[in-house]
BAKOL-747915 format. One record per residue (C-alpha): y, z, x; residue number from 1; chain; residue in one letter. Coordinates in Angstrom, 3 decimals. Layout:
<nodes>
+----------+----------+----------+-----+----+----+
|    north |       up |     east |   i | ch | aa |
+----------+----------+----------+-----+----+----+
|        Y |        Z |        X | NUM |  A |  a |
...
+----------+----------+----------+-----+----+----+
</nodes>
This chain:
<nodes>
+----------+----------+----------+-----+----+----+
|    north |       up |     east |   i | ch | aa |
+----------+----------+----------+-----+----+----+
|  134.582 |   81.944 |  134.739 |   1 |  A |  x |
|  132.355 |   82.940 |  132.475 |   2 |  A |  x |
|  128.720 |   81.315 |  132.428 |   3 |  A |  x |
|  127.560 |   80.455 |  128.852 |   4 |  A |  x |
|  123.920 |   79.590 |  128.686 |   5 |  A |  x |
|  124.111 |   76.183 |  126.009 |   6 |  A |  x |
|  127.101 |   74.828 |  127.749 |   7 |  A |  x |
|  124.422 |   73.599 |  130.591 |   8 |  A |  x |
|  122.747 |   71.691 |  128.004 |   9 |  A |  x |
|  123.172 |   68.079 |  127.734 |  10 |  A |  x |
|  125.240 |   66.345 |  125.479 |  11 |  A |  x |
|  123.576 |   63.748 |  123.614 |  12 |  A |  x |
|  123.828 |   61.716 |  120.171 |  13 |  A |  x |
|  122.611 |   62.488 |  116.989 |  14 |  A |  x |
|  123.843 |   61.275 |  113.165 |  15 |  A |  x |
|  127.109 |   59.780 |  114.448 |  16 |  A |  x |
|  127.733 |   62.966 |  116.288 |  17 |  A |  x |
|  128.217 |   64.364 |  120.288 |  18 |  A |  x |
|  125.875 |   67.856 |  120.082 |  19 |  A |  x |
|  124.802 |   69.897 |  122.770 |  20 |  A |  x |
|  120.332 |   69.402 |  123.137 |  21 |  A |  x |
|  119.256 |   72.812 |  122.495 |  22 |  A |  x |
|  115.934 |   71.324 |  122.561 |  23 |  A |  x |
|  115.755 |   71.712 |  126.573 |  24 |  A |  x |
|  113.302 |   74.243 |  127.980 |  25 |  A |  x |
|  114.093 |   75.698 |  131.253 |  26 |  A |  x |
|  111.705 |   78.364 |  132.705 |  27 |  A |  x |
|  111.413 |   80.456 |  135.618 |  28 |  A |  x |
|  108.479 |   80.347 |  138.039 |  29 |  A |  x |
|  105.779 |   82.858 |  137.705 |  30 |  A |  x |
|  106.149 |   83.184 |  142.019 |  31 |  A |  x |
|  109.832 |   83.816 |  141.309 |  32 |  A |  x |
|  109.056 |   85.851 |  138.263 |  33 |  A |  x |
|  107.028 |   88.536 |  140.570 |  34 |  A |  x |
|  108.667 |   88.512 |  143.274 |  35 |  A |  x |
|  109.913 |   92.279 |  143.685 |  36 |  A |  x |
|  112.837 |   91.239 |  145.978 |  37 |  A |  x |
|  114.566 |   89.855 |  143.252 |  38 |  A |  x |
|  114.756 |   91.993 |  140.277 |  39 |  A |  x |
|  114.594 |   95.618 |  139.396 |  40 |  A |  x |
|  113.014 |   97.485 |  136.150 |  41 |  A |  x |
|  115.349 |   98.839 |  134.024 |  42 |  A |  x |
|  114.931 |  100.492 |  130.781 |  43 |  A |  x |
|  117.114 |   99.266 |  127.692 |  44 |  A |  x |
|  119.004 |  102.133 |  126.221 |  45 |  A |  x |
|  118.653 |  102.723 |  122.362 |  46 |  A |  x |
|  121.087 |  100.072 |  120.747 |  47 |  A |  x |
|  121.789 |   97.873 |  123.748 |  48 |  A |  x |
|  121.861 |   94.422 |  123.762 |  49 |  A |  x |
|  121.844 |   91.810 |  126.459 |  50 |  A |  x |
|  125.461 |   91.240 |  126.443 |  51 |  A |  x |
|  125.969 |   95.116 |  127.302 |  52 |  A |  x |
|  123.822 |   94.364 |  130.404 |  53 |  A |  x |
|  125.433 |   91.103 |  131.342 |  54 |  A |  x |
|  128.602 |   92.385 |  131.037 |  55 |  A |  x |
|  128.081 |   95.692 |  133.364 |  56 |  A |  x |
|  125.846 |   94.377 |  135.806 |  57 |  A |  x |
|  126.933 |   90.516 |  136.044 |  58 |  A |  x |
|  130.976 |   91.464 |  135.115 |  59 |  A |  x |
|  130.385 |   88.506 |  132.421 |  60 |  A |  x |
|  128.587 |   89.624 |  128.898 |  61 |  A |  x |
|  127.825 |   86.069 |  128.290 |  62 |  A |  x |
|  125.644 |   86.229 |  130.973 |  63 |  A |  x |
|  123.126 |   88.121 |  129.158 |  64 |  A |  x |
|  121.324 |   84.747 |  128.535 |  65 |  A |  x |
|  119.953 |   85.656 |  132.140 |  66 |  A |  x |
|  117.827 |   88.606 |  130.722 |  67 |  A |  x |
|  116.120 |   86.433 |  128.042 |  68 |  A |  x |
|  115.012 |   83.543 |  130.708 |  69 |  A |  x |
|  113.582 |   85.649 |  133.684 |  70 |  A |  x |
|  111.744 |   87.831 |  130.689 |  71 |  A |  x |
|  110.486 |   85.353 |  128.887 |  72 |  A |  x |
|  112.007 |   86.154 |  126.099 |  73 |  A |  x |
|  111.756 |   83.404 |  123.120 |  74 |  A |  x |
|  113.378 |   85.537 |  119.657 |  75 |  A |  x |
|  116.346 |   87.049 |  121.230 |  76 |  A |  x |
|  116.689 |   89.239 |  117.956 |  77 |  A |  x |
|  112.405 |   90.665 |  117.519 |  78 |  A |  x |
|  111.447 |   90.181 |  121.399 |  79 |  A |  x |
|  113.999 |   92.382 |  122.558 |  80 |  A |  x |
|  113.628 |   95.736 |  122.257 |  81 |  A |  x |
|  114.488 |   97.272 |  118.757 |  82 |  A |  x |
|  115.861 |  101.033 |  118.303 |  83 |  A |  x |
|  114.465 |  102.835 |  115.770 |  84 |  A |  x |
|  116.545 |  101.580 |  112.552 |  85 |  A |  x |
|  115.937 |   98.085 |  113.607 |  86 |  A |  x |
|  112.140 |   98.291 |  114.407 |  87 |  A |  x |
|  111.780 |   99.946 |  111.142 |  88 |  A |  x |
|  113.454 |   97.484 |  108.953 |  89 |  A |  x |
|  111.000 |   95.024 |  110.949 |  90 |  A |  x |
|  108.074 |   96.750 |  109.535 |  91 |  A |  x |
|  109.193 |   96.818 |  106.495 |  92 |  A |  x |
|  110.231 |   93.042 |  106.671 |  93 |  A |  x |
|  106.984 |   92.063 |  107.853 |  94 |  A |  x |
|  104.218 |   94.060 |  106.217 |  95 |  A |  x |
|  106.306 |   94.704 |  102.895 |  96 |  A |  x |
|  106.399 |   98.593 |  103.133 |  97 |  A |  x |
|  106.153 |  100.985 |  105.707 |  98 |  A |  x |
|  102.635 |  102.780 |  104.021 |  99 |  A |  x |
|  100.851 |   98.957 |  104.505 | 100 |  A |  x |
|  101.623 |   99.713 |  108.587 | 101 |  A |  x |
|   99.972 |  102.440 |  109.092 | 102 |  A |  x |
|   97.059 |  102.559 |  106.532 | 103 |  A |  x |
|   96.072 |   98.970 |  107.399 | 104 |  A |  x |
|   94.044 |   98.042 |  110.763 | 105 |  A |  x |
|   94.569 |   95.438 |  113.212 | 106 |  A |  x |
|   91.539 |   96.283 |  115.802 | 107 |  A |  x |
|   89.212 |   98.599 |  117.149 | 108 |  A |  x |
|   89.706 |  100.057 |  120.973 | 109 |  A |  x |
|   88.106 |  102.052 |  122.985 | 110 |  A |  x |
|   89.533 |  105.638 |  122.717 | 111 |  A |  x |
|   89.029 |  106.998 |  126.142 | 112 |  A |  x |
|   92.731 |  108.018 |  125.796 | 113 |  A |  x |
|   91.644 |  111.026 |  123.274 | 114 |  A |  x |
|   88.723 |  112.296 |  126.041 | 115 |  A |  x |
|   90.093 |  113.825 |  128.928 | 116 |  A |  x |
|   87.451 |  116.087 |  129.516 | 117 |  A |  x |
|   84.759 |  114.850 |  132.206 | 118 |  A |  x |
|   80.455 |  115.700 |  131.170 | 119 |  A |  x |
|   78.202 |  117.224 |  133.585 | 120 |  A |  x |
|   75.754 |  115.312 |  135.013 | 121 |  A |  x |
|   72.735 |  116.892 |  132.790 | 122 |  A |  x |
|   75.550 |  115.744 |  129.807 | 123 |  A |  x |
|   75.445 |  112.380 |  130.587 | 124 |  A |  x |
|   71.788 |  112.271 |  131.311 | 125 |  A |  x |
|   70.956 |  113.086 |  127.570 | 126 |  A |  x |
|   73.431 |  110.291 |  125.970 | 127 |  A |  x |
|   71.636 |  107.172 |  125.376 | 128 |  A |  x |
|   71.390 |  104.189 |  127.407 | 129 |  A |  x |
|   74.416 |  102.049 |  125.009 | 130 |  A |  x |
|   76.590 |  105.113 |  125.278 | 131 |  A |  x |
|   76.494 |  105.286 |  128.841 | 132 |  A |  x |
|   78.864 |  101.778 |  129.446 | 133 |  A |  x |
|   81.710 |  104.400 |  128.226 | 134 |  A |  x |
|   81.069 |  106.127 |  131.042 | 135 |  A |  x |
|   82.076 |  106.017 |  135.314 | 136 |  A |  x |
|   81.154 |  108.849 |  137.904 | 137 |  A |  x |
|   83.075 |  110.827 |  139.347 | 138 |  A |  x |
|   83.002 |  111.588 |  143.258 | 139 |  A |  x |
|   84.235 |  114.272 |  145.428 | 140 |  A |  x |
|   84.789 |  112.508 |  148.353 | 141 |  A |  x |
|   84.456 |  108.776 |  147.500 | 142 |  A |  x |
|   84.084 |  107.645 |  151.283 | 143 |  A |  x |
|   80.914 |  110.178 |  152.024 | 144 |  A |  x |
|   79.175 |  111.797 |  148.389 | 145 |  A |  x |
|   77.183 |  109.376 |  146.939 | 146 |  A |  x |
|   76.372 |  111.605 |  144.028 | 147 |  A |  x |
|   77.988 |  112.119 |  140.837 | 148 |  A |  x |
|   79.894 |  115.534 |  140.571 | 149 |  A |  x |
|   79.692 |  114.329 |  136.727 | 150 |  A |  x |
|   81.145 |  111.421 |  134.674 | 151 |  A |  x |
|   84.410 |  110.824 |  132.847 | 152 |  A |  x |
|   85.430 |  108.226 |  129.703 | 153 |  A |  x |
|   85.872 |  104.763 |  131.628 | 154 |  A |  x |
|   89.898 |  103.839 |  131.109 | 155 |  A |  x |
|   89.296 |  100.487 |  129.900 | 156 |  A |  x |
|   91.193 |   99.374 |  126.849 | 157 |  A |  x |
|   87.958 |   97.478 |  125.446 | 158 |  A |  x |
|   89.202 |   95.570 |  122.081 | 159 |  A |  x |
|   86.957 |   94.829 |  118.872 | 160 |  A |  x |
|   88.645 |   92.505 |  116.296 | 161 |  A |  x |
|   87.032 |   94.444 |  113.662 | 162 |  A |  x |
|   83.793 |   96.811 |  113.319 | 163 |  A |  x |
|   82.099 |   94.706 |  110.471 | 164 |  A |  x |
|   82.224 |   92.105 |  107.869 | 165 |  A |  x |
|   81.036 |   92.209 |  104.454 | 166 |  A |  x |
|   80.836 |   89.638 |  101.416 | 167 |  A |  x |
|   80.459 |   90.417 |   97.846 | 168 |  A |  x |
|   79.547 |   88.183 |   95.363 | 169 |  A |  x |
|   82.249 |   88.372 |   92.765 | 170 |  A |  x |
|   85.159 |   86.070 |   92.340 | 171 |  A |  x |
|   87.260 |   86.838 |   94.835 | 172 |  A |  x |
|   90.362 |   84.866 |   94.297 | 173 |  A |  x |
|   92.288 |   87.258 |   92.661 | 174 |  A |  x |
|   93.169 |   89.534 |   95.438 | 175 |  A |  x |
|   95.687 |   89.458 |   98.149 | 176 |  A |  x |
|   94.102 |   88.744 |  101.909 | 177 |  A |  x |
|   94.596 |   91.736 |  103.985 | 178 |  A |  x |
|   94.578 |   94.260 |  100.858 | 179 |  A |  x |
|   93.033 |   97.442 |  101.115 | 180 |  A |  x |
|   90.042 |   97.344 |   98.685 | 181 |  A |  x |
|   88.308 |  100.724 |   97.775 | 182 |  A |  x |
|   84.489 |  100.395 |   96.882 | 183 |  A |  x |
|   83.001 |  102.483 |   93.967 | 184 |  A |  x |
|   79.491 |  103.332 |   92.595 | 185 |  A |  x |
|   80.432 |  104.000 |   89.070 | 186 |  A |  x |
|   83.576 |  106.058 |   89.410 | 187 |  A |  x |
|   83.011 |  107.303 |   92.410 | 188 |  A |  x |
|   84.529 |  106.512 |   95.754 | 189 |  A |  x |
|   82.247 |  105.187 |   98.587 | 190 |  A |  x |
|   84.164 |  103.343 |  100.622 | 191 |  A |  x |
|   87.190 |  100.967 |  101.711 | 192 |  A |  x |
|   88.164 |   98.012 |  103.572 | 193 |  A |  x |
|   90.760 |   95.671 |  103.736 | 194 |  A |  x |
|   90.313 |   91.844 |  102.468 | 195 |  A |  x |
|   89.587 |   88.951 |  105.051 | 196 |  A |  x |
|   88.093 |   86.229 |  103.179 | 197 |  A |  x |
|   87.794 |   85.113 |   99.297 | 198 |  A |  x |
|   87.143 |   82.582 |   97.351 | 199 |  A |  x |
|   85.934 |   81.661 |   92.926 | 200 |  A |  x |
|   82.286 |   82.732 |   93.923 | 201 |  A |  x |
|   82.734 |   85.667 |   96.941 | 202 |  A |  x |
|   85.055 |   88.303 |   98.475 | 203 |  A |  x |
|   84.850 |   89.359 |  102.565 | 204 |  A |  x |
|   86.251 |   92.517 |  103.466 | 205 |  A |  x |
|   85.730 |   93.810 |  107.447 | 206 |  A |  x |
|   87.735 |   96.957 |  109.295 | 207 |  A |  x |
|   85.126 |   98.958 |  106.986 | 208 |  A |  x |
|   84.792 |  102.955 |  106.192 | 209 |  A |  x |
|   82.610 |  104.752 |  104.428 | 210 |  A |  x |
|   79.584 |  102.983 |  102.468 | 211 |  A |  x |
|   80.419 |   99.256 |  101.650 | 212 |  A |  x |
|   76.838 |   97.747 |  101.464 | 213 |  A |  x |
|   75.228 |   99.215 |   98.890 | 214 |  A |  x |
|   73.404 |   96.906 |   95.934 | 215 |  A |  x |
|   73.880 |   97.954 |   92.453 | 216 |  A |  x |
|   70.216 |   99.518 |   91.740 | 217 |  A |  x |
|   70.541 |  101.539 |   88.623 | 218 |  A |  x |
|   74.410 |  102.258 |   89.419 | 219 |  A |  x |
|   77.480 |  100.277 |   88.847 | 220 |  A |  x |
|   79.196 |   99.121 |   92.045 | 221 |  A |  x |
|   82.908 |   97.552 |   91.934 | 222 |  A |  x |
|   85.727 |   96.524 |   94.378 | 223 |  A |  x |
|   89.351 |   97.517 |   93.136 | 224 |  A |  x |
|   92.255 |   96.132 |   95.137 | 225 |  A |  x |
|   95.000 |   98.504 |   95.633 | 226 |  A |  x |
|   97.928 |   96.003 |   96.209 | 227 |  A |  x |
|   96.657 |   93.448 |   93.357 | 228 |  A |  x |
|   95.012 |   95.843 |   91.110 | 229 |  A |  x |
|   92.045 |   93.682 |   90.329 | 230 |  A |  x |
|   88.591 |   95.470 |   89.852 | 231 |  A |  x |
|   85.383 |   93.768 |   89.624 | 232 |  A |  x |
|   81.919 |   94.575 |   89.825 | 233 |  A |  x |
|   79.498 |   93.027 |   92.071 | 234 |  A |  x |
|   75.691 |   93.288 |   91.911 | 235 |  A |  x |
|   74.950 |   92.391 |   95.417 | 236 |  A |  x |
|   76.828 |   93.489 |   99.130 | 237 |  A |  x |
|   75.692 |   91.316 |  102.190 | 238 |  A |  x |
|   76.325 |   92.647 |  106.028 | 239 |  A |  x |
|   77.486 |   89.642 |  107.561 | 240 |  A |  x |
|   79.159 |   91.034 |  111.017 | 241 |  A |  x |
|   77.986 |   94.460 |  112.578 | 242 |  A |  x |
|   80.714 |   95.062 |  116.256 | 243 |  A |  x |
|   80.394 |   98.473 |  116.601 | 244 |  A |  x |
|   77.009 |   99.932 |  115.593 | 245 |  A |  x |
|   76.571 |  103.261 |  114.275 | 246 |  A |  x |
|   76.142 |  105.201 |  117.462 | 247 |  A |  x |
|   79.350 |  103.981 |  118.952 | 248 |  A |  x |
|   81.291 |  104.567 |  116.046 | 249 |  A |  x |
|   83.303 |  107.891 |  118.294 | 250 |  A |  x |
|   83.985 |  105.544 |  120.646 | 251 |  A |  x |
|   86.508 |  103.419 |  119.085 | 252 |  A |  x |
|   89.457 |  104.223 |  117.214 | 253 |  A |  x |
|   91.272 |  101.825 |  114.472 | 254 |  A |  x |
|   94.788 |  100.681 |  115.980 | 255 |  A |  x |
|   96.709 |  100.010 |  112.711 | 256 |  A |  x |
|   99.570 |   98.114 |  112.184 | 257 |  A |  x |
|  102.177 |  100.272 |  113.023 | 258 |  A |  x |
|  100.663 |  101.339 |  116.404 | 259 |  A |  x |
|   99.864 |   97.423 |  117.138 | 260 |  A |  x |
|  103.742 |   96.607 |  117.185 | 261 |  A |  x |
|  104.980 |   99.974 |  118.234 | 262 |  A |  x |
|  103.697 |   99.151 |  121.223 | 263 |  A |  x |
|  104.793 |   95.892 |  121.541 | 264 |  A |  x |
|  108.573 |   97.232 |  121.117 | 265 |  A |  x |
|  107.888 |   99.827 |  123.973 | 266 |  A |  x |
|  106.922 |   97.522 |  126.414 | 267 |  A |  x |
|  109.581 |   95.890 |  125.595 | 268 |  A |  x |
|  111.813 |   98.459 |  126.842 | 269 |  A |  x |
|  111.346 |   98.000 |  130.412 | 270 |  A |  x |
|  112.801 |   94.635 |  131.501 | 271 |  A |  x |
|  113.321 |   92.746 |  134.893 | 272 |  A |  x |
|  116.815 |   92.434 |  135.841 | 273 |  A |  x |
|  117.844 |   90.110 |  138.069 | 274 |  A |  x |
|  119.515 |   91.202 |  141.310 | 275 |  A |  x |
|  123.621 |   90.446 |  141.095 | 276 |  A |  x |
|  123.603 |   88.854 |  144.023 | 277 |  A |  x |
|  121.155 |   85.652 |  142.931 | 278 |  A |  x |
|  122.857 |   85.663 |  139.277 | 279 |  A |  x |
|  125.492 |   82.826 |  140.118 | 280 |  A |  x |
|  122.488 |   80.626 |  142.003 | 281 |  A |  x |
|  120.470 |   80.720 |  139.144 | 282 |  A |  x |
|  123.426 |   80.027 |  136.626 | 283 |  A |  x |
|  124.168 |   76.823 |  138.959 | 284 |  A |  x |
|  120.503 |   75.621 |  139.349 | 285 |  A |  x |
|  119.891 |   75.671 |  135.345 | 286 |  A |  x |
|  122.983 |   73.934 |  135.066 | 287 |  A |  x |
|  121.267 |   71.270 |  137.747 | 288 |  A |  x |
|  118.341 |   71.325 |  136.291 | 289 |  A |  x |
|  119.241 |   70.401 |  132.603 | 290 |  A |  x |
|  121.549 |   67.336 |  133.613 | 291 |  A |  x |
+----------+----------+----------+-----+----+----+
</nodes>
């Protein structure tokens, strides 16, 4: 008999009618959620869907309902995991071309990643005292040498939600939030960054390059949106937010949009499935549990 997942919902009234309560939650707990005796990792193959899965490991492709509640999935269509046609019409849905995605910036990180070289000792001895948090020894044998055979990148995904914020004092309500601005003296690019806050009287930009605080002096500064098109010149360029100071700035690297859900949709790949065996329990105790 095949186990569909809304026919253990209630029944209940509503407008004259007998409809099934799709409000119900049911959710697994996190103790049975790690508990390695029950599931196994599997990774989903490019175009599968959870009805493939139910269908050849629970002989019953209604079943796949099973996948979504022991991994929490809540958007059966964007939390699964998307091949490549499908993730990319997601981009495109979402941040209205595929060029926004991976010219604009959702965070800084630490890019240890890009460093797999260790520094001798002497090295690390000339770096300054801020720089040296980046940084963990490295032992030969860890249970008797006390000192450092030298020091390698610390692999700690650190996070900055932006490296600074600057305002402008221009009216700022004709560009889009989250547009890539580019900031000129005279005609001249200085520098870029991408809108965060605006208003009749100022604009904020952060996720900064280049030079974005310079005053006017004797020169003629402006910010031109690239999405809106609106340019406007400002006479004065306030610092309001400084995360990463100037001699960190090789530490981090900008994670942009693209790279922020491409990620997302490959850890989405690997999945707990739950062991055959326990399938039919579970399909009987939801049903219990959402009389």
């Amino acid at each position: 008999m095949t186990e569909k997942y809304f026919e253990k919902f209630p029944i209940i009234q509503y407008s004259n009618n007998y409809v099934r309560n799709i409000t119900e939650r049911a959710v697994v707990l996190n103790a049975v959620y790690s508990s390695p005796v029950l599931y196994y990792a599997y990774d989903i193959g490019e175009g599968e869907r959870p009805d493939n899965i139910g269908d050849r490991y629970y002989n019953d492709e209604y079943m796949g309902w099973i996948l979504h509640l022991t991994n929490k999935i809540v958007d059966p269509y964007y939390d699964w995991y998307m091949d490549q046609a499908t993730f990319q019409d997601f981009i495109v849905k979402k941040y209205g071309s595929y060029v926004n995605s991976v010219t604009k910036i959702k965070y800084y990180r630490n890019n240890w990643y890009s460093y797999p070289d260790s520094i001798s000792v002497s090295q690390f001895e000339t770096i300054t005292q801020t720089l040296k948090k980046f940084y963990e020894p490295i032992y030969g044998d860890v249970y008797q040498s006390t000192t450092p055979l030298g020091y390698k990148r610390k692999p700690i995904d650190w996070k900055r939600s932006t490296n600074n914020v600057v305002s402008y004092n221009v009216d700022g309500s004709d560009y889009i939030t989250d547009e890539i601005v580019n900031v000129y003296r005279n005609s001249a690019l200085i520098g870029s960054g991408q809108v965060c806050g605006k208003s009749t009287s100022f604009l904020t930009i952060h996720h900064t390059s280049g030079i974005v605080t310079e005053d006017v002096g004797i020169n003629t500064m402006s910010v031109v949106g690239k999405e809106s098109n609106v340019s406007k010149n400002y006479t004065t360029a306030t610092l309001f937010v400084s995360n990463i100071p100037v001699e960190e700035l090789n530490y981090w690297d900008p994670v942009y949009l693209y790279d922020y859900e491409n990620e997302i949709n490959e850890r989405n790949k690997t999945i707990q499935v739950l062991k055959s065996e326990y399938s039919n329990k579970l399909a009987k105790e939801l049903k219990t549990l959402l009389r």
